[in-house]
N, C-alpha and C positions, 0 to 999 in steps of 0.2 A: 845269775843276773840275766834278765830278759834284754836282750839290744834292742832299740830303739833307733841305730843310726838310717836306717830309709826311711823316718818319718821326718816330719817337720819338726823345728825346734818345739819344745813347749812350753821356753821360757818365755817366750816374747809374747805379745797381748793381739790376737786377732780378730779380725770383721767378721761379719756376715756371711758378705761374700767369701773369703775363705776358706771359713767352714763349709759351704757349699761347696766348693771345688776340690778341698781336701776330700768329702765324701763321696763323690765322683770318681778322683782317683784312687780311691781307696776301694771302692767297686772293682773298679780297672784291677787291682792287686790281687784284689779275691777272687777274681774272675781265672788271672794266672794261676794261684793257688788250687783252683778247684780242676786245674787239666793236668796235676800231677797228682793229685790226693786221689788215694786208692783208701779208701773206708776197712775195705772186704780184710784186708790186710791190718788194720790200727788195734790194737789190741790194749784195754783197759784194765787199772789194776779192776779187781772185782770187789774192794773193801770200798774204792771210791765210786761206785756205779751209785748206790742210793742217794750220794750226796750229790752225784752230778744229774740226776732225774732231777733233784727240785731245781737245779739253777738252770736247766733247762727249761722247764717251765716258765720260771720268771722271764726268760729272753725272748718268749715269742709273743707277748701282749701285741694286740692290735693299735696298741697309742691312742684310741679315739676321744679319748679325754684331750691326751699332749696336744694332740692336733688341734681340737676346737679352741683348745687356750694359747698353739700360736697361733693361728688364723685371728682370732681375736688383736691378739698386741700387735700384729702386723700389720692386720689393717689400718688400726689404729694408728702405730708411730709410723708406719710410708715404710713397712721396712720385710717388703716380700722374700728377701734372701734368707731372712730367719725361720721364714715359713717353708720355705726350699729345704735348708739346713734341718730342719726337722724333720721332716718328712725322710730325708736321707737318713738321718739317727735313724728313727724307727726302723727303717728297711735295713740296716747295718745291724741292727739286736735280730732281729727275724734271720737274718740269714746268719748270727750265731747259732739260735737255735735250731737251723736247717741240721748245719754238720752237725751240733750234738748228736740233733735225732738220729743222722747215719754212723755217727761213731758207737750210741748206744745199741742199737737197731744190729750192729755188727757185731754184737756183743753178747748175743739174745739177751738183751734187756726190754724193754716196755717202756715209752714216754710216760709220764702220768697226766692225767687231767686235772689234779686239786689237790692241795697242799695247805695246810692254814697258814704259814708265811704268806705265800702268795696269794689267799686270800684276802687275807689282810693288810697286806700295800695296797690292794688295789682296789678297796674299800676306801683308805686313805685320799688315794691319789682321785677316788672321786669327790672327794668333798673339796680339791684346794682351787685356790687362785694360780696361778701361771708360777708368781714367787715359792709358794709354799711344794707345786707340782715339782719345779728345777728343786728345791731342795732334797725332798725324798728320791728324785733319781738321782742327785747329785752324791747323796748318799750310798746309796746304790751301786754306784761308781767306785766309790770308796771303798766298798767292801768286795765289789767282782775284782779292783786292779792286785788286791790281797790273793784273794782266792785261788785268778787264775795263774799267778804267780805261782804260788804252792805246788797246785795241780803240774803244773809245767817243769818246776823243779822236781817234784817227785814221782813222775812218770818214766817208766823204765823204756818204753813203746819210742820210738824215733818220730812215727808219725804222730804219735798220742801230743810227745810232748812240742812239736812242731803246731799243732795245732789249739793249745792251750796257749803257746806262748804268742800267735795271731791274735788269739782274741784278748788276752792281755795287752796287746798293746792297744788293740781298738779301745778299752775300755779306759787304755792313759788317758788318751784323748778324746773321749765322750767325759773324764771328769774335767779335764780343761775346758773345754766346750761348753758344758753346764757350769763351770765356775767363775770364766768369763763372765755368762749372762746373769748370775746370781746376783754378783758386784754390782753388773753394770742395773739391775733392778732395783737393788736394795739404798744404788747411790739417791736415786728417784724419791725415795720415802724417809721416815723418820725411826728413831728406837733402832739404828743400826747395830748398835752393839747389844742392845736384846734379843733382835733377833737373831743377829749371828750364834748369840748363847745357846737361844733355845734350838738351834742346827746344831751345834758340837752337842749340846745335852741327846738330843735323835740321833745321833750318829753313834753315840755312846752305847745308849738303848738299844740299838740296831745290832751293835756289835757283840752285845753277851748274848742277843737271839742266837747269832751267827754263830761264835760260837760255841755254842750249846748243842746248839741244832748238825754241825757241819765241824766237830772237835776234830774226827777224822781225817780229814786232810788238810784242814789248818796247822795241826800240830805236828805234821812234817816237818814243820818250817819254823812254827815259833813255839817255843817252849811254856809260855803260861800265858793267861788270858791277858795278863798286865802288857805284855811285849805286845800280843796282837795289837791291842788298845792304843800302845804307842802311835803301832805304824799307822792307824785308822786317823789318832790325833794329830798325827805327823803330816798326812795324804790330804787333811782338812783345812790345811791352814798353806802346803805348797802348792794346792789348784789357785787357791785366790792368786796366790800372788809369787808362784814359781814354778820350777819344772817340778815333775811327778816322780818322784824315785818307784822304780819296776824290782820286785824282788828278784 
């Protein structure tokens, strides 16, 4: 099980401003973080390297889409902290990918540049609206707090698994974060309960990509795609409206 106690609760429902200053100190931590991380030293299983090239990948998007759709609703609702708050997410995924890249890089492995997963989120994520953008990352979310969970429990590496289990937690709270705002979007409009369907339905979808693609170090952990499935349907329904259980 990943601890969680030096973070904030993630039961309870926060602001804007929060999120901003959680992300701030959460810089502050990975800053600590990165004056005892020795890379040269972390050593990788070598069966989970191809799998952790693509979700590297995934982690270092530029957000230019995220951004112009919160600068947009910020402007709009008077609500600049959410526009701070994201800008912070973005630069929190980016500097997941940083260490990957040194934990890989220490490994002789190679980043990649192009993946069709990754393709194709971000093909997605250019056609949405702000609502439909929080969902596919929220989704997103759902399936890294899975992953890097695995990864962390089945890393033999001290530093390896120290390092998964950081960005596990970052990503508890990047789906609270986006779960939050999802609610607080979808309270705004109508068809709530279709569209929450048609998110569990994409989260679904998402999840026999995942694992198909990433059987390997998922099945450390969870013995058949049903069980994954669970915790993905389980993780979808405690953002909205409770704390995030960490494997």
């Amino acid at each position: 099980m990943v601890a969680i106690s030096a973070f904030p609760s993630l039961g309870m429902h926060k602001t804007a401003p929060f999120w901003s200053r959680y992300f701030a100190q959460n810089t502050e931590r990975w800053e600590e973080f990165s004056q005892t991380f020795e890379p040269q030293r972390l050593t990788l299983n070598p069966d989970f390297i191809k799998s952790l090239q693509m979700f590297q990948l995934g982690e270092q998007s530029e957000g230019r889409c995220l951004m112009h759709l919160a600068q947009q609703y910020g402007d709009t609702h008077g609500d600049p902290e959410y526009i701070k708050a994201i800008q912070q997410f973005i630069k929190e995924e980016q500097r997941h990918a940083h260490f990957l890249k040194l934990a890989l890089q220490n490994n002789e492995s190679v980043v990649i540049e192009k993946d069709w997963t990754d393709t194709l989120f971000r093909k997605i994520r250019r056609l949405c609206d702000l609502e439909m953008m929080i969902s596919v990352l929220f989704t997103a979310e759902i399936i890294a707090v899975a992953y890097y969970g695995c990864l962390a429990k089945a890393s033999e590496h001290p530093l390896a698994r120290s390092l998964f289990e950081r960005i596990c937690q970052d990503e508890a709270m990047h789906l609270k974060f986006h779960g939050e705002h999802l609610r607080k979007l979808r309270s705004q409009g109508r068809c709530i309960t279709l569209r929450s369907g048609v998110n569990r339905l994409f989260v679904w979808l998402v999840a026999g990509m995942v694992w198909r693609e990433h059987y390997g170090v998922l099945g450390q952990t969870f013995e058949s795609f049903g069980e994954f499935l669970k915790r993905c349907d389980g993780q979808l329904s405690q953002a909205i409206s409770g704390p995030i259980e960490l494997i």
